[in-house]
N, C-alpha and C positions, 0 to 999 in steps of 0.2 A: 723692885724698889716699891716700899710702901706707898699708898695716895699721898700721907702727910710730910712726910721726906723728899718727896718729889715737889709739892707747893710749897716748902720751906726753898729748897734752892732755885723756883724759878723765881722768888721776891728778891734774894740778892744777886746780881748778875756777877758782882766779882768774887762772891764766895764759890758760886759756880765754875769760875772762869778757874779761882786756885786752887779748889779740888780737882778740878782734870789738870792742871798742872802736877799737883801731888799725883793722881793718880798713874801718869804715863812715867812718871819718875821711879815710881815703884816699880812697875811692870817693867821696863827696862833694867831697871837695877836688878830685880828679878830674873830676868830673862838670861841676864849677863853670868848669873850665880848659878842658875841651871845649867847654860851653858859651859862653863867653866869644870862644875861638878861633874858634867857628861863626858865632857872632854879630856878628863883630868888635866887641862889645861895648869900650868903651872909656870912660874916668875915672877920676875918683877913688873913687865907690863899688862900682865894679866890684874895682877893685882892692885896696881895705881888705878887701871881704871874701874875695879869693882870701888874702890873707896872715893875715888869721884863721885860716881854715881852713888853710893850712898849719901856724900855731901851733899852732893842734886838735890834729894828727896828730902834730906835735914834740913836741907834750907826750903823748899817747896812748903813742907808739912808744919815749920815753923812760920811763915808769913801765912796761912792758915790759919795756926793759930792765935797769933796776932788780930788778923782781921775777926777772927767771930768777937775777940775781946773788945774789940774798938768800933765796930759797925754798929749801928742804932738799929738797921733791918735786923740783922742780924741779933742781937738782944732781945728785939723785940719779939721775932720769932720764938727765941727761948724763952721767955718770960710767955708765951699764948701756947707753946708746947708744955708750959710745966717745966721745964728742966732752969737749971743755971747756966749759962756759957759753956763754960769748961768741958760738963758732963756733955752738952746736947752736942757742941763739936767734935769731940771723941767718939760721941757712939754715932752720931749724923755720919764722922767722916767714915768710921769702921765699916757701918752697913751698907753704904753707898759704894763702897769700896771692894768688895767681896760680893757682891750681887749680879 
């Protein structure tokens, strides 16, 4: 993770706190879909809970999104990186995420 991606999320604590919530939601759900595909796991309960667990991570990565739009750290962050909200939490949450 870059220097400035790194001092960007240790100014908001709860932006921090719901990206690793996003992120463990992902890896799970991931993990779940590998699994599955290896296994060729197949059904009906194989299936309810791969789409749980995408609901997990849709609801995780949407109150993410919410909060970069409503947090003033958070804003303000965006506005001293240059970016808008929208874009710096997309690409903030993508490289943080994949690193």
């Amino acid at each position: 993770m870059n220097k400035q991606l790194s001092i960007s999320t240790t100014i908001c604590s709860e932006y921090q706190a719901l990206l690793e919530e996003s992120q463990r939601a992902l890896e799970t759900w991931n993990d779940l879909r590998a699994e599955v595909t290896s296994s060729r796991l197949v059904g009906k309960e194989a299936g309810d809970e791969l789409l749980r667990l995408q609901a997990k991570f849709a609801r995780a990565y949407a109150m993410l999104q919410h909060h970069t739009h409503n947090c003033l750290l958070c804003k303000l962050m965006a506005h001293i990186e240059g970016n808008d909200s929208e874009s710096r939490s997309d690409a903030r949450y993508n490289s943080e995420l994949y690193v």
